[in-house]
N, C-alpha and C positions, 0 to 999 in steps of 0.2 A: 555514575549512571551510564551505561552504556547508550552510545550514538544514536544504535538502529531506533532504539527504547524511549529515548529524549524525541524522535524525531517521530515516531507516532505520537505520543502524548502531545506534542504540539501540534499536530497534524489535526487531531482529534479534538482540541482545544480549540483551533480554529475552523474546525469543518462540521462537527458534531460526531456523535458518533457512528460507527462505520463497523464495516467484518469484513470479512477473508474474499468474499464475493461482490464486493464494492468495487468495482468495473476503475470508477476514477480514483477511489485510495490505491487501488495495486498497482494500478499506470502511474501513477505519482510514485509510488513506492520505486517501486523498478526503477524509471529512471532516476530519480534522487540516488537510489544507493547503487545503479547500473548493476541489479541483480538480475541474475538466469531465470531466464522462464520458459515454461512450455504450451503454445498455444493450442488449446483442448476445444471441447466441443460445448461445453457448461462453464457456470460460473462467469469471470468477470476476463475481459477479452482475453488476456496476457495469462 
């Protein structure tokens, strides 16, 4: 199973669930896998 994939499903396990607009799953995201992002004007901060 892929990493990214393992590490939501855990994420999600112990957070409930969540979507692409989740303000603190994307900030959790981002830094866990130190991925690129573009601070926009919508959606979840990052």
């Amino acid at each position: 199973m892929d990493n990214k994939y393992s590490w939501i499903i855990n994420y999600i396990s112990d957070n409930g669930a969540v979507d692409i607009l989740n303000s603190v799953f994307v900030d959790a995201y981002i830094e866990h896998f130190n991925a690129n992002f573009k601070v926009t004007n919508y959606g979840a901060n990052k």
